[in-house]
C-alpha positions as MATLAB code, in Angstrom:
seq = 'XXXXXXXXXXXXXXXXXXXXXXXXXXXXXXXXXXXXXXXXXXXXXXXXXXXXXXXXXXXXXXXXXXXXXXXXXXXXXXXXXXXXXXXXXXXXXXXXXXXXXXXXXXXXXXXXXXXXXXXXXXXXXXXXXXXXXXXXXXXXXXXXXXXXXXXXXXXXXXXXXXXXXXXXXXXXXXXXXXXXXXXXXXXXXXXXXXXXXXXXXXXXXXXXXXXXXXXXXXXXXXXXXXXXXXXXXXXXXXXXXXXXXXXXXXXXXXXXXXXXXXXXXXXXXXXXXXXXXXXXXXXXXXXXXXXXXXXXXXXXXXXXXXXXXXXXXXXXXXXXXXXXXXXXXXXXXXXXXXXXXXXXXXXXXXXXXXXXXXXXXXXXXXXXXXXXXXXXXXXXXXXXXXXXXXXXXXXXXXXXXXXXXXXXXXXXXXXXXXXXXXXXXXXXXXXXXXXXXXXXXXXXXX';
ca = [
      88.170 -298.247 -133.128;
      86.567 -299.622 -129.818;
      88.480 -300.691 -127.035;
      89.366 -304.452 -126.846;
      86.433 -306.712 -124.956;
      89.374 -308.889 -123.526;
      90.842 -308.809 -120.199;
      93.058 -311.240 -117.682;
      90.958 -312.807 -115.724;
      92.978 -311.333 -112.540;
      95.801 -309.837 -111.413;
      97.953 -313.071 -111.025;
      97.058 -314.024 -114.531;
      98.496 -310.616 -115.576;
     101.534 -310.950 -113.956;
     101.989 -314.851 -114.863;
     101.460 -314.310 -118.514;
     103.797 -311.527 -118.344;
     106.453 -313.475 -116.903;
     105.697 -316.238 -119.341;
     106.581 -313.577 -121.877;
     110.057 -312.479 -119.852;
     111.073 -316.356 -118.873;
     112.703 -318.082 -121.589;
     115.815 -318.603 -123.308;
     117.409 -315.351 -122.149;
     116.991 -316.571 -118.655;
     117.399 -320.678 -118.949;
     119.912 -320.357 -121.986;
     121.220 -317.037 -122.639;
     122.198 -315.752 -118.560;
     123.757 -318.825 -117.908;
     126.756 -318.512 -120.775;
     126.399 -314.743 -121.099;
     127.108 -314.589 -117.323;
     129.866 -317.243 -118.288;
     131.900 -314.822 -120.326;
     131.360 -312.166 -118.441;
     133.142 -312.713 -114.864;
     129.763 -314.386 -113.205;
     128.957 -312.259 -109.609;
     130.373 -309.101 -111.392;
     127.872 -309.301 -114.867;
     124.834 -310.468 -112.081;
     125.366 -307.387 -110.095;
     125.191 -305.194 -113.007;
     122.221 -306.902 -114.580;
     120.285 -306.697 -111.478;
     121.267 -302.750 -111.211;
     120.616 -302.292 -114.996;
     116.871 -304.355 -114.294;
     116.091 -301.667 -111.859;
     117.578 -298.347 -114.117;
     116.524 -299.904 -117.357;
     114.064 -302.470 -117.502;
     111.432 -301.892 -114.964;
     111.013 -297.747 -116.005;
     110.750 -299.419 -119.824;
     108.492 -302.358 -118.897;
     106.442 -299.623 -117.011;
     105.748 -297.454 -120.140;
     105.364 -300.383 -122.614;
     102.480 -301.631 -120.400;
     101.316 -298.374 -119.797;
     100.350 -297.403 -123.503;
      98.573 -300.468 -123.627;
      96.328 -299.807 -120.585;
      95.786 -295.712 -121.294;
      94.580 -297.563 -125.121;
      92.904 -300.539 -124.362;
      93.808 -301.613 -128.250;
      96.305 -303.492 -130.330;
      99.705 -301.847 -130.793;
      99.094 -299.986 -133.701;
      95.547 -299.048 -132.806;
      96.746 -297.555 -129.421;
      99.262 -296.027 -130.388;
      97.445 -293.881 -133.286;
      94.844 -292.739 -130.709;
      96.891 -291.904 -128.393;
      99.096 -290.020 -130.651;
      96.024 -288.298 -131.824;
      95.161 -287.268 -128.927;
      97.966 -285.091 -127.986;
      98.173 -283.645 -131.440;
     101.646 -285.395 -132.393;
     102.112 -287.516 -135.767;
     100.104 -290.510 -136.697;
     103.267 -291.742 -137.913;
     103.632 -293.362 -134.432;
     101.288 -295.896 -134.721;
     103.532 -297.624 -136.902;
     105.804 -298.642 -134.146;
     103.533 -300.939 -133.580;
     103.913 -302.527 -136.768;
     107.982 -302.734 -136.020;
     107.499 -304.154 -132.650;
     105.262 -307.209 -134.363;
     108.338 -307.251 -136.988;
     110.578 -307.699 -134.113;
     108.752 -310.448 -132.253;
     107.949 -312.281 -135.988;
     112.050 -312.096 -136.435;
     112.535 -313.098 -132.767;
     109.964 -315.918 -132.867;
     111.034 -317.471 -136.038;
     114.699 -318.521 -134.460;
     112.982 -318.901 -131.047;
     111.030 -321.643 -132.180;
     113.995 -323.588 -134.002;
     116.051 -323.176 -130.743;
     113.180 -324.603 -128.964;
     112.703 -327.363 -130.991;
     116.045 -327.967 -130.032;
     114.625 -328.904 -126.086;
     112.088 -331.345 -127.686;
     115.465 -333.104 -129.420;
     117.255 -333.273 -126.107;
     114.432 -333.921 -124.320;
     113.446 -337.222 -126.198;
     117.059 -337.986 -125.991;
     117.842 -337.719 -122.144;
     114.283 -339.857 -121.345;
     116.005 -342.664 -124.067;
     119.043 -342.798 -121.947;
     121.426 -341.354 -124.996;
     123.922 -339.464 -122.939;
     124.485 -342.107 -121.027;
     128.210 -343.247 -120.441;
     128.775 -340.812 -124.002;
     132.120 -339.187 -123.947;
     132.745 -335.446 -124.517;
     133.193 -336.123 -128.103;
     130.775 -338.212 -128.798;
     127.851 -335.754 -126.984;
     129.838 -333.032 -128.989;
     129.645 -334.825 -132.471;
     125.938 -335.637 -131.643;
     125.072 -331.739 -131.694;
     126.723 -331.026 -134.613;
     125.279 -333.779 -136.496;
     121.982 -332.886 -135.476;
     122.741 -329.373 -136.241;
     123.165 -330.579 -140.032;
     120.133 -332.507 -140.705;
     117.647 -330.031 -141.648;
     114.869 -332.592 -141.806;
     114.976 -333.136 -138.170;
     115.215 -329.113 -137.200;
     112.072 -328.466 -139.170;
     110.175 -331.421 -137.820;
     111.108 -330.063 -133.928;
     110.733 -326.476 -135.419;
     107.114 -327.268 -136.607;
     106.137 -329.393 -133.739;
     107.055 -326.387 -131.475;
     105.220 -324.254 -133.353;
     101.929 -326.299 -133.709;
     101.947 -326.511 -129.695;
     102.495 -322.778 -129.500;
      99.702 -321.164 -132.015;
      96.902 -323.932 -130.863;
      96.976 -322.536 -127.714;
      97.262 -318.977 -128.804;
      94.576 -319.800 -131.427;
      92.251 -320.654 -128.267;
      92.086 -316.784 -127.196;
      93.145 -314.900 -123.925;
      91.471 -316.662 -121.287;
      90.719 -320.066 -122.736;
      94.260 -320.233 -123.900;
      97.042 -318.016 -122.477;
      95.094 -317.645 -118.961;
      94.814 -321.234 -118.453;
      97.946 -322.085 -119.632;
     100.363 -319.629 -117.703;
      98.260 -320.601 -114.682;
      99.379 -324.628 -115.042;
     102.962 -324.103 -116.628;
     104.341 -321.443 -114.895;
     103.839 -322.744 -111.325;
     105.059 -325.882 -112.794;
     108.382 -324.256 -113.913;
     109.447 -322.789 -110.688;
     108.587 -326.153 -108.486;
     111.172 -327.843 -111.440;
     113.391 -325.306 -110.878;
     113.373 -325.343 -107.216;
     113.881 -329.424 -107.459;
     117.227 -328.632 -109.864;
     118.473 -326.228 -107.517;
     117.623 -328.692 -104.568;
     119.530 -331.156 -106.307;
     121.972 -328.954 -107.152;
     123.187 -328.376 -103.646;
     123.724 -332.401 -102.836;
     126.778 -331.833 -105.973;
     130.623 -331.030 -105.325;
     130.247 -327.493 -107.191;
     127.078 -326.050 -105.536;
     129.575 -323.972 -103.183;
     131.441 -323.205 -105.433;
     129.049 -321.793 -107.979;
     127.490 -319.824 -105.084;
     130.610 -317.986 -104.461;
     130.994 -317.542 -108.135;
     127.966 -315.965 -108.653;
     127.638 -314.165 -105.700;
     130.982 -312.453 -104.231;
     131.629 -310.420 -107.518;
     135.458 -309.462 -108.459;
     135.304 -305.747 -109.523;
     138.693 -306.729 -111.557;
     136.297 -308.391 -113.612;
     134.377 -305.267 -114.375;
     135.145 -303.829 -118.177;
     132.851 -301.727 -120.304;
     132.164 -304.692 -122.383;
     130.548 -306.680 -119.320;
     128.780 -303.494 -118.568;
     127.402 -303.068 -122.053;
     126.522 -307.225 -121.926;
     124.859 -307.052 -118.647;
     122.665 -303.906 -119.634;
     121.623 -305.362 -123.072;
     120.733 -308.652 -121.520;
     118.556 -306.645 -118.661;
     116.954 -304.915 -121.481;
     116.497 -308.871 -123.902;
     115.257 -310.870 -120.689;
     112.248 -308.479 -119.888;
     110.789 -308.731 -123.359;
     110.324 -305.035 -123.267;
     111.044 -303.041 -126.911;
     108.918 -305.122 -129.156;
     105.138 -303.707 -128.176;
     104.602 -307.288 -126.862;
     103.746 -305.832 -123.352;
     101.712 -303.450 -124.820;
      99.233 -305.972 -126.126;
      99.252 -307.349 -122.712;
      98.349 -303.904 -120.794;
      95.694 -303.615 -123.179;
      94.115 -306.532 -121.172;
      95.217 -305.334 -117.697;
      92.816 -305.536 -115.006;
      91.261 -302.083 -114.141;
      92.229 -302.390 -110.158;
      95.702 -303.566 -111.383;
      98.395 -301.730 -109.777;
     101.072 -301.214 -112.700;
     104.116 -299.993 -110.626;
     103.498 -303.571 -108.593;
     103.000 -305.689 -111.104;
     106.189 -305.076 -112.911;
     108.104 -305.125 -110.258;
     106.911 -308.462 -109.454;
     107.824 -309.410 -112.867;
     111.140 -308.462 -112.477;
     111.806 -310.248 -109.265;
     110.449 -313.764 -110.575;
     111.847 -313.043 -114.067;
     115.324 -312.589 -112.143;
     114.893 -315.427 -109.641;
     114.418 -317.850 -112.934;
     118.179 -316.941 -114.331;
     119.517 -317.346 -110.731;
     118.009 -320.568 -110.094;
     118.901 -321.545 -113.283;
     122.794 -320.378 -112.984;
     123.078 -322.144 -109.849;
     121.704 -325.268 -111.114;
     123.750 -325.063 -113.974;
     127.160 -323.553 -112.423;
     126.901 -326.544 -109.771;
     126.693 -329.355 -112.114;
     129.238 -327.487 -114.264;
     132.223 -326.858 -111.379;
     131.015 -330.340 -109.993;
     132.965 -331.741 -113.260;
     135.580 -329.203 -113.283;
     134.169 -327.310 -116.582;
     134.626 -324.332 -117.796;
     131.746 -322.174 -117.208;
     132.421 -319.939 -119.886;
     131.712 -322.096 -122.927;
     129.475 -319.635 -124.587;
     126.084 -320.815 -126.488;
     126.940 -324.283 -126.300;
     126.547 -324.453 -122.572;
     123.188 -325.520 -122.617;
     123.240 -328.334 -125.526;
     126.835 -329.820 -125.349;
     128.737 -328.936 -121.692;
     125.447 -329.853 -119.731;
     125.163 -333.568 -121.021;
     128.541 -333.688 -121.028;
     128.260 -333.226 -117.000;
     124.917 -334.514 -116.180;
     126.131 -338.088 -117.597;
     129.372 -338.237 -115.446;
     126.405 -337.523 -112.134;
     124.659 -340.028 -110.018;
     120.823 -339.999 -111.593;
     122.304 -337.644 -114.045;
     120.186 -338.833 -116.561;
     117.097 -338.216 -114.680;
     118.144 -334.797 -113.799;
     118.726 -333.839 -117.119;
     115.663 -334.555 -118.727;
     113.943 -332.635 -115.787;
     116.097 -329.550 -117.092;
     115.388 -330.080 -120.719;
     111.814 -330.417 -119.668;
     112.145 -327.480 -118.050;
     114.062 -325.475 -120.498;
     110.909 -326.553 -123.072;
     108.248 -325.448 -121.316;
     110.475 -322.168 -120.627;
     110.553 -321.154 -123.892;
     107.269 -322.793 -125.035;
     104.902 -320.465 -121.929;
     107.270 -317.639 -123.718;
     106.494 -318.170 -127.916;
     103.174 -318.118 -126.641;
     102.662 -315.164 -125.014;
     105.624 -313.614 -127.598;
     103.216 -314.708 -130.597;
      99.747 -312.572 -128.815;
     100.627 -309.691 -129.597;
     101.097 -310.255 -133.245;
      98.123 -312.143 -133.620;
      96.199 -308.771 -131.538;
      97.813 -307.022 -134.076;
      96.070 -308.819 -136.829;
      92.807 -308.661 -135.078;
      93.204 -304.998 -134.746;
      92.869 -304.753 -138.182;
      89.667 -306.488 -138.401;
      90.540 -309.890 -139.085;
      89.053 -312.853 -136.998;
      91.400 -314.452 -134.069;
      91.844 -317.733 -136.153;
      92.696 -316.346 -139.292;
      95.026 -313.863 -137.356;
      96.551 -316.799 -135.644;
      96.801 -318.912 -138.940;
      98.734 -316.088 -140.949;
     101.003 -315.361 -137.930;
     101.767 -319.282 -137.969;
     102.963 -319.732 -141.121;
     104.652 -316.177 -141.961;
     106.775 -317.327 -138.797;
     107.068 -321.279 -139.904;
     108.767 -320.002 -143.137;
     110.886 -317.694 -141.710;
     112.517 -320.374 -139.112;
     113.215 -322.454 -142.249;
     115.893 -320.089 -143.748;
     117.239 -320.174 -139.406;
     116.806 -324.129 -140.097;
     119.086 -324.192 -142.719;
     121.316 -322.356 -141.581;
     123.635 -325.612 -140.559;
     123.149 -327.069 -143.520;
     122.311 -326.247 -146.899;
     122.696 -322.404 -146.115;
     125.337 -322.519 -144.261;
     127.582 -320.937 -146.280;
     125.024 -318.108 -147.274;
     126.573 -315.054 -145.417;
     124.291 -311.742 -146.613;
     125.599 -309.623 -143.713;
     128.782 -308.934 -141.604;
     129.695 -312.677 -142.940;
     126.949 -314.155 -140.608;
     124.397 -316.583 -141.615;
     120.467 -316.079 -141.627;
     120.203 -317.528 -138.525;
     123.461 -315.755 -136.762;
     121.644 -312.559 -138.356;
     118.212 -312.860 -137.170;
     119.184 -314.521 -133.942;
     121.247 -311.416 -132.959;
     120.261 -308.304 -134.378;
     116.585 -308.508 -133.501;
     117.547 -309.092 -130.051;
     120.557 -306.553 -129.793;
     119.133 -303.842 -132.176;
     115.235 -303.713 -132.904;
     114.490 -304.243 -129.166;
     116.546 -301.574 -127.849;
     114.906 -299.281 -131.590;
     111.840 -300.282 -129.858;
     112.238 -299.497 -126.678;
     114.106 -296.199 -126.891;
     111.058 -295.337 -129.230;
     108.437 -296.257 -126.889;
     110.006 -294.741 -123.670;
     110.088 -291.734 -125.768;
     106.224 -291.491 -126.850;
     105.291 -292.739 -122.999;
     107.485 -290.026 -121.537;
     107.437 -287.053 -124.103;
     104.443 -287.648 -126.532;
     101.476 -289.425 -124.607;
      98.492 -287.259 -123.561;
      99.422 -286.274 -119.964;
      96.244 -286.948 -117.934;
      96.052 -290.418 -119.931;
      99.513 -291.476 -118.500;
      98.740 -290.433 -114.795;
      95.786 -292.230 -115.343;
      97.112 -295.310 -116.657;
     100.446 -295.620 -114.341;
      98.193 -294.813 -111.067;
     100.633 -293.211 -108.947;
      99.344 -289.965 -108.526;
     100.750 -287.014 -110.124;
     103.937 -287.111 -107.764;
     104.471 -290.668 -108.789;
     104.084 -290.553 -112.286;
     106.689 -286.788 -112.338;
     109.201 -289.507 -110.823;
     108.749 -292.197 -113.059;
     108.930 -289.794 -115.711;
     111.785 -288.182 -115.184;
     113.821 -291.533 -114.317;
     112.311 -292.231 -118.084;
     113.151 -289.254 -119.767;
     116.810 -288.773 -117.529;
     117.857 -292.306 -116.687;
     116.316 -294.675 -118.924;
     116.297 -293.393 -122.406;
     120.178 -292.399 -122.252;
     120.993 -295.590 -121.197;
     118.538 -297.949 -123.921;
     120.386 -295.174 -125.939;
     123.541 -296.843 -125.127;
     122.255 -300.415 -125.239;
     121.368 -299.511 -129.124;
     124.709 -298.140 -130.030;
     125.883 -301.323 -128.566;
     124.586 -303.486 -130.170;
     124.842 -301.479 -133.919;
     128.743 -301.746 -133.145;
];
């Protein structure tokens, strides 16, 4: 198997469609009412600590297999298992890491087609002068019309795989470059606007001067697992992404400046949100709902709330659409890997996951009261265990094979630290990391 004939085009387009991959819903949806429950400045500090401990030494050896095999998952992983004489058997973590993302991608997109709904809505002026209960009743009624969800669900969908369909650089390359710029400057304009509200100081000091009473192993546990879900690291999504990496790239750099823009998104985003939030009086721990119910709740008691929110839901949309995108690559790669053409790679990927977001569509409907498992739905199931159990599978597996498996001189070649370098790294892997992802797994099994 030859090496793939793609690369980024340079080293900010690495690093951009990375950070598509990282910025999404688990920074824009998920931080906001996970740092909610969790005590606010307390879960941030942890998360940030975890992000260094746990998410950068894991990003680093997801990308790293990629580079050293300069193939799809599965391809990469087989040679590179072959070459230090240990079992083929580990290419197939490959094929689990396109498993996760195809589990993770199929409730993704129905979530996402969610923005489009509240998009459309806030530009018509519908939250306008709506009371609590009528914004409240809204949701759930959209919640239970299936025919809706699968329109937005397929029309999220379509606008993810055309561009994926259109290759590396014609289509991921170009469209990180516009969108992700794009996101921070709307970002930057909600947190500007943010600070002109009653609540900005106080969601400042509530995010920043943490209360150690606050601190319980179950915050811990929440603020490592969500360091581990907001990096996109444990589904061999990365992989197919250092398999493009620029030769001159420096690794160790690059994800760190993932991490730093992947965690400025979730704090811009909590104090946009937290402002308009205490600005009302709200309760900031209100759990998923945050995003779709408590925010149009406050946004329509604001002046220009209306405005402001559809810049948000714009912004939440083309979060999570720059992130399907460069989720769905590496199962399409995948594909290709095994000698199938981009298109048809991208067409079978499209529809495998379109069918699998149905059973997540009707979920609030006419499946609602199918409970297979732990007396959860299909879409509580698939919207929770891929997340909190196959990534951290994944990524104890693939710290493992980067740190105790991987041809030596390959890895020092492919990290490009040096010798001394890549002994640290490795043993912060081996000593640090894997313990801990260890951890994050048993979490999120119990």
């Amino acid at each position: 198997m030859s090496e793939t004939l793609e690369r980024w085009g340079s080293k900010r387009a690495f690093i951009l469609a990375v950070t598509g991959a990282a910025v999404g819903l688990g920074n824009i949806w998920r931080f906001p009412y996970v740092a909610g429950e969790n005590g606010g400045a307390a879960f941030l500090l942890i998360y940030v600590a975890f992000v260094l401990l746990l998410g950068i030494p894991v990003m680093m050896a997801e990308i790293l297999i990629g580079r050293a095999g300069r193939r799809g998952p599965i391809q990469a992983l087989g040679a590179l298992a072959a070459q230090a004489g240990a079992s083929p058997n580990w290419r197939w973590l490959g094929l689990f890491g396109a498993l996760t993302v195809f589990c993770i991608l199929s409730f993704y997109s129905v979530v996402s087609g969610w923005s489009i709904e509240f998009l459309v809505a806030s530009i018509n002026g519908q939250f306008n002068g709506a009371s609590a209960a009528e914004i409240g009743a809204g949701f759930e009624t959209f919640l239970a019309n299936p025919g809706l969800l699968i329109f937005n669900h397929s029309l999220f969908l379509f606008m993810t795989m055309t561009v994926v369909a259109a290759g590396v650089s014609k289509g991921l390359e170009r469209l990180n470059n516009l969108l992700m710029p794009l996101l921070y400057a709307l970002l930057l304009l909600l947190a500007v606007y943010a600070a002109t509200t009653d609540g900005f100081s106080t969601a400042l000091a509530w995010l920043f001067l943490p209360s150690f009473d606050a601190l319980t192993p179950t915050v811990v546990l929440h603020a490592m697992g969500h360091a581990f879900f907001t990096l996109a690291v444990g589904a061999c999504a990365l992989m197919a992404y250092g398999a493009y990496m620029p030769e001159e790239q420096s690794l160790p750099k690059a994800a760190f400046a993932v991490a730093a823009l992947d965690i400025s998104v979730a704090l811009l985003a909590g104090i946009a949100i937290f402002s308009v939030v205490f600005a009302q009086g709200m309760d900031p721990a209100e759990g998923p709902g945050l995003m779709f119910v408590t925010l149009p709740i406050a946004f329509s008691e604001l002046p220009g709330g209306a405005i402001w929110l559809s810049v948000f839901f714009l912004l939440l949309l083309l979060a999570t659409w720059t992130s399907a995108i460069n989720l769905a690559e590496p199962m399409v790669a995948t594909l290709q890997g095994l000698g199938l053409r981009r298109s048809i790679s991208t067409a079978i990927v499209a529809f495998s996951v379109w069918l699998m977001g149905l059973l997540s569509a009707f979920s609030f409907s006419t499946l609602a009261e199918f409970r297979p498992l732990f007396g959860r739905n299909i879409f509580e199931l698939v919207s929770s265990i891929p997340p909190d159990v196959f990534l951290p599978l994944g990524g104890l597996l693939i710290a493992t094979f980067a740190a105790w498996v991987m041809p030596h001189n390959a890895a020092v070649s492919a990290l490009g630290m040096g010798e001394r370098g890549y002994r640290l790294w490795r043993n912060i892997v081996r000593w640090v990391s894997i313990p801990l992802t260890f951890i994050v797994l048993l979490g999120g099994l119990l």
